[in-house]
C-alpha positions as CSV (number, residue, x, y, z in Angstrom):
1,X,134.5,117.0,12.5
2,X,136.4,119.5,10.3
3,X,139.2,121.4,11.6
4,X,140.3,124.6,11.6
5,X,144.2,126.3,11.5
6,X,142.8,129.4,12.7
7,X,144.5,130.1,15.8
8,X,142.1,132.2,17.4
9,X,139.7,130.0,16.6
10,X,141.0,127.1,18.9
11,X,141.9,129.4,21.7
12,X,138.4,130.3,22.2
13,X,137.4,126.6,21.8
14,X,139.7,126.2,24.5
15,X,139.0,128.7,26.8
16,X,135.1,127.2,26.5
17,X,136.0,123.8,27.6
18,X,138.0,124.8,30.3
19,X,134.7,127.1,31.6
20,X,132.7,123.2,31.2
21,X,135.4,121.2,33.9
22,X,134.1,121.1,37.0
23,X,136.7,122.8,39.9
24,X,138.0,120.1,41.7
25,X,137.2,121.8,45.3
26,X,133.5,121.1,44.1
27,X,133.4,117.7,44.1
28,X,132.3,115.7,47.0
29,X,134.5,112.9,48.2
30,X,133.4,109.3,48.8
31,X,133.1,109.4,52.4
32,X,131.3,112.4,52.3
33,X,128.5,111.6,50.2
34,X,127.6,108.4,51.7
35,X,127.8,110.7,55.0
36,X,125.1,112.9,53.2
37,X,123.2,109.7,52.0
38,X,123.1,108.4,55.6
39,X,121.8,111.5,57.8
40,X,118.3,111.5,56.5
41,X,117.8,107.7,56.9
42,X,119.3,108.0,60.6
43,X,116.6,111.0,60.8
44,X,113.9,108.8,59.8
45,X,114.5,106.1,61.9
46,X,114.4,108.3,64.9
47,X,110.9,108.9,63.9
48,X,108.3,106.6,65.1
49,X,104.5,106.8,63.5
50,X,101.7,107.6,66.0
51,X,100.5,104.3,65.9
52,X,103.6,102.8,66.9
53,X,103.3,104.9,69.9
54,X,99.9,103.6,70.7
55,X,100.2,100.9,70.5
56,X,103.2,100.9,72.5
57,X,101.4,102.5,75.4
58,X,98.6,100.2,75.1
59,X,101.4,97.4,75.6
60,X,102.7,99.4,79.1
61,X,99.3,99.6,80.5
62,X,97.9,95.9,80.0
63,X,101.4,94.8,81.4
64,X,100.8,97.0,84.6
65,X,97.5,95.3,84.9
66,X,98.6,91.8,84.5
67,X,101.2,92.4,87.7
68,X,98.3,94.3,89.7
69,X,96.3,91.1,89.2
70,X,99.3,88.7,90.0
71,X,100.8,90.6,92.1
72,X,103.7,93.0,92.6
73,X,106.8,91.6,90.8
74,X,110.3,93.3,90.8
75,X,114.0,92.5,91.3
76,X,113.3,93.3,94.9
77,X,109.7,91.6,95.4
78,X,108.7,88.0,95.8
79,X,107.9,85.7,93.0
80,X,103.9,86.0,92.4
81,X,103.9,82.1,92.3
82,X,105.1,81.9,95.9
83,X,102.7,84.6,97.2
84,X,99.7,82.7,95.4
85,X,101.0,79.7,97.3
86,X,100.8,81.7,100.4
87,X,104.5,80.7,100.6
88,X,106.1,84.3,101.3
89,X,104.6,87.2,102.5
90,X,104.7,91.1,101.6
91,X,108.0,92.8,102.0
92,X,108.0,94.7,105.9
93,X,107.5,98.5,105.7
94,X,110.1,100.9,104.4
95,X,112.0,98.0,102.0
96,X,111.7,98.1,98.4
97,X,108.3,96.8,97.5
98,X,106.7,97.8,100.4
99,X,104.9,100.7,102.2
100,X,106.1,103.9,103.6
101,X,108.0,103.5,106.7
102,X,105.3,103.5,109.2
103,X,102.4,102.3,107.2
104,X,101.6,98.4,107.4
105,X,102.4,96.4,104.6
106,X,99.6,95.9,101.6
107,X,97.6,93.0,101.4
108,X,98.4,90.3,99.5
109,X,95.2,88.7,98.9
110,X,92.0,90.1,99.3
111,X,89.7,89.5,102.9
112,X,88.2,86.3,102.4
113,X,84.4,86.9,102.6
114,X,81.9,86.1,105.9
115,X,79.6,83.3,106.3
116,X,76.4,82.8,104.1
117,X,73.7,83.9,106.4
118,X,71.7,80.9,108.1
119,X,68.5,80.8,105.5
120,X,70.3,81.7,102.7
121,X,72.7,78.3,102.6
122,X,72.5,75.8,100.7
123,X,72.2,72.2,101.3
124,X,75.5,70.2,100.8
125,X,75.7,67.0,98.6
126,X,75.0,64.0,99.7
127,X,78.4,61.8,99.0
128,X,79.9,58.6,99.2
129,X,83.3,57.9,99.0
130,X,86.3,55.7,99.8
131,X,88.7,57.1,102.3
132,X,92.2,56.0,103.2
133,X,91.0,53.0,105.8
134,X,89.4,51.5,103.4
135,X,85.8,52.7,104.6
136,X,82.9,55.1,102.9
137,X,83.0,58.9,103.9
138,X,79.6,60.3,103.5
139,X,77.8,63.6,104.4
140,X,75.9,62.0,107.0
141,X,79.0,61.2,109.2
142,X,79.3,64.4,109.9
143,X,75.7,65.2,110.6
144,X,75.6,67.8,114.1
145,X,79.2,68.8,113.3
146,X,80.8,71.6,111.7
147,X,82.4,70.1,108.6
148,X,85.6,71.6,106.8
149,X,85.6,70.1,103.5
150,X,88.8,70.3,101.2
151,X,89.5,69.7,97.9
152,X,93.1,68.6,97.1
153,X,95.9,67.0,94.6
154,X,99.2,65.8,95.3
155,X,100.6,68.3,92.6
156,X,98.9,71.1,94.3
157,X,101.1,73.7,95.5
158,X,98.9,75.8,97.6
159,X,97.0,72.5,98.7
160,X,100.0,71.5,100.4
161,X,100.4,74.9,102.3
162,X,96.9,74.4,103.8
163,X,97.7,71.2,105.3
164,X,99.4,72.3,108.5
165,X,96.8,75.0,108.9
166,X,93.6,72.1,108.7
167,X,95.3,70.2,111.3
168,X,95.7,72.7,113.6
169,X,92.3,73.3,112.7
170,X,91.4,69.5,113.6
171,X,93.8,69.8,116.8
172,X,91.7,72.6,118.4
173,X,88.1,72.5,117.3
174,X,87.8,68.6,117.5
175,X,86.5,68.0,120.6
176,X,84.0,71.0,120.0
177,X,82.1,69.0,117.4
178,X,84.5,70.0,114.3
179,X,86.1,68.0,111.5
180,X,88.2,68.3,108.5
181,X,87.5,65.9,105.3
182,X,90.5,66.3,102.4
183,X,89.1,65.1,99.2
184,X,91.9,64.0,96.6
185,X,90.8,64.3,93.0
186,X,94.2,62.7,91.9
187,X,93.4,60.4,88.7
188,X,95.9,58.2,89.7
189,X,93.7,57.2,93.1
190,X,95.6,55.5,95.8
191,X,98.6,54.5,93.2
192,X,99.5,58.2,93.9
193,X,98.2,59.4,97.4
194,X,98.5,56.5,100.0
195,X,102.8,57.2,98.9
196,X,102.1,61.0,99.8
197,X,100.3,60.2,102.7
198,X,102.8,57.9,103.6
199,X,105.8,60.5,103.2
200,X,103.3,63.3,105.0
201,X,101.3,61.8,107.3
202,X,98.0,64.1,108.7
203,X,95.6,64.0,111.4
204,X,92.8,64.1,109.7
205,X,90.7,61.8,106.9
206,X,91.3,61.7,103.6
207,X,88.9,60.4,100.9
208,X,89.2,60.0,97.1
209,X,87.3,61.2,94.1
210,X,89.6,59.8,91.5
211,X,86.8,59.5,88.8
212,X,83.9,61.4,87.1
213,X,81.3,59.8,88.5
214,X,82.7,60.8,92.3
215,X,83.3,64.2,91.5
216,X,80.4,65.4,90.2
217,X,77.9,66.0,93.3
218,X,80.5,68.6,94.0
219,X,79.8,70.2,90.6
220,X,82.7,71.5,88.2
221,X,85.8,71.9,90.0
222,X,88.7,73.7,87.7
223,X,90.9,75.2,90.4
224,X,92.1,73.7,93.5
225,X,92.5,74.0,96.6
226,X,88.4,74.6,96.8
227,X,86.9,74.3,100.5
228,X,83.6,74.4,101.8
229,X,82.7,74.9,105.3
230,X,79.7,72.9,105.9
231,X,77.4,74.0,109.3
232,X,75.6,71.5,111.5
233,X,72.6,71.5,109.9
234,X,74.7,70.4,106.4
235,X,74.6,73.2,104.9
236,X,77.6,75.4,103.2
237,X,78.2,78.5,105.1
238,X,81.1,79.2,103.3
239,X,83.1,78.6,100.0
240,X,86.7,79.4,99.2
241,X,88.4,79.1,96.2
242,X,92.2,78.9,96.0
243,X,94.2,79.3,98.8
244,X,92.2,80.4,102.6
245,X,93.3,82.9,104.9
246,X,94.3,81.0,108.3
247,X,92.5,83.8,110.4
248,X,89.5,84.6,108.5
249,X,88.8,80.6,108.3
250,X,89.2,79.9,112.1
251,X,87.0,82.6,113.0
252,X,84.4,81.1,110.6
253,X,85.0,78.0,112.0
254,X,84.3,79.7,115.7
255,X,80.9,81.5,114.2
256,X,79.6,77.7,113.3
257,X,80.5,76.1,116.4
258,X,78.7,78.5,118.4
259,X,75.5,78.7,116.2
C-alpha cells in the first residue's frame, strides 16, 4: 500500500478508523452472553408438547383404575394384598381412607352372589380321590348332605384365611347333615400337605388332586381358593371364586339345609 506525507490526509484516515472500533460499553461480557444463550432453552424446556400432556393424563387415569380395581392404596390405607387375603379390613369411619364420620365404612369386596335357583343347578362331578386316611373321597359320600367343597394349596394365602371359617362351618352345621371337603391341588401331593396338616391340624377331610388326570372333572381351575356349595340332591348351588364372605356363605349354607 502506498503512502502518503500529506498530513491531512492521515488525520482523516484516522478519524475513520476510530468511527470503525466498537465502544467498549457495547460489548457483552462472557457471563452475560451465555446468560442470554441460556434463557430461551430454559423457556423451552418449560414447554411441554400436547401430546406429552396426553399422554400424561392418560397415564393418571389408567393408574386410578388399577387402584379402584385392587383396591384403595395410600400411606394411610392397607396393603391391597392383605385386603384380597381378607387379612385386614377397611379403615373405621372418619380416619384417613375411610368414610365420613358417621357413614359406615365401604366395602371391600363386592356381596357374594345368592344361590342358583333349584332347576337351574347343575349336576356336580362325580370324583374319586385319595384323602388324608388313606381312603377314596367321592361325590357319593356325601349323597343327602349339603356339601362345601374347597379348593386349596399350601402356598395359598387367602386359602389359609378360610380355614378357620370352614371349620366353624363343620363345627355348627355337622350334625345338620353338612360337610366340608378341602381339595389340595399341591403338585408335590402328600410330600407337601400331610407336613402342613401336621403343623395345622383341621376338623375336617382333606383329599388330593395332585395330577391332571384328578383335576380335571372339576374343569380349569386358574385361581384359588375356588368353592362350590354342593345341595342334597348333588348339585352346585353356589360357586365362589377367590376368597368367600363368612356371612353370605353361612347363610347359604342355612338356605340348603332347610331346602
Amino acid at each position: 500500500m502506498a503512502t502518503h506525507d500529506d498530513p491531512e490526509l492521515e488525520r482523516w484516515v484516522d478519524d475513520r478508523m476510530a468511527t470503525l472500533e466498537p465502544e467498549p460499553q457495547k460489548q457483552p461480557g462472557v457471563d452475560e452472553g451465555l446468560a442470554q444463550l441460556k434463557t430461551p432453552r430454559a423457556q423451552q424446556r418449560g414447554r411441554k408438547p400436547i401430546g406429552l400432556w396426553l399422554v400424561s393424563a392418560a397415564v393418571v387415569v389408567w393408574g386410578g383404575a388399577m387402584v379402584v380395581t385392587l383396591g384403595p392404596w395410600t400411606g394411610d390405607d392397607p396393603d391391597p394384598a392383605q385386603v384380597m387375603a381378607g387379612t385386614t379390613e377397611a379403615p373405621p369411619p372418619g380416619t384417613a381412607g375411610g368414610a365420613a364420620a358417621g357413614t359406615p365404612p365401604p366395602t371391600r369386596r363386592p356381596p357374594e352372589p345368592g344361590l342358583t335357583a333349584i332347576d337351574e343347578r347343575p349336576d356336580a362331578p362325580h370324583f374319586t380321590l385319595p384323602d388324608a386316611d388313606g381312603g377314596n373321597a367321592m361325590l357319593t359320600d356325601y349323597a343327602g348332605r349339603v356339601l362345601l367343597l374347597n379348593f386349596w394349596a399350601t402356598w395359598c394365602g387367602p386359602c389359609k384365611v378360610e380355614m378357620p371359617w370352614f371349620e366353624e362351618f363343620e363345627d355348627t352345621f355337622a350334625d345338620d347333615g353338612f360337610a366340608v371337603l378341602g381339595v389340595s391341588l399341591d403338585e408335590p401331593g402328600w410330600d407337601i400337605v400331610r407336613p402342613f396338616l401336621e403343623r395345622q391340624p383341621l376338623n375336617y377331610r382333606i383329599a388330593l388332586a395332585d395330577t391332571p388326570e384328578r383335576v380335571a372333572p372339576f374343569g380349569e381351575t386358574y385361581v384359588l381358593p375356588k368353592t362350590w356349595l354342593i345341595d342334597r340332591q348333588g348339585r352346585i348351588a353356589a360357586a365362589h371364586v377367590g376368597l368367600v364372605d363368612f356371612d353370605s356363605t353361612e347363610s347359604q349354607i342355612q338356605q340348603l339345609l332347610a331346602e
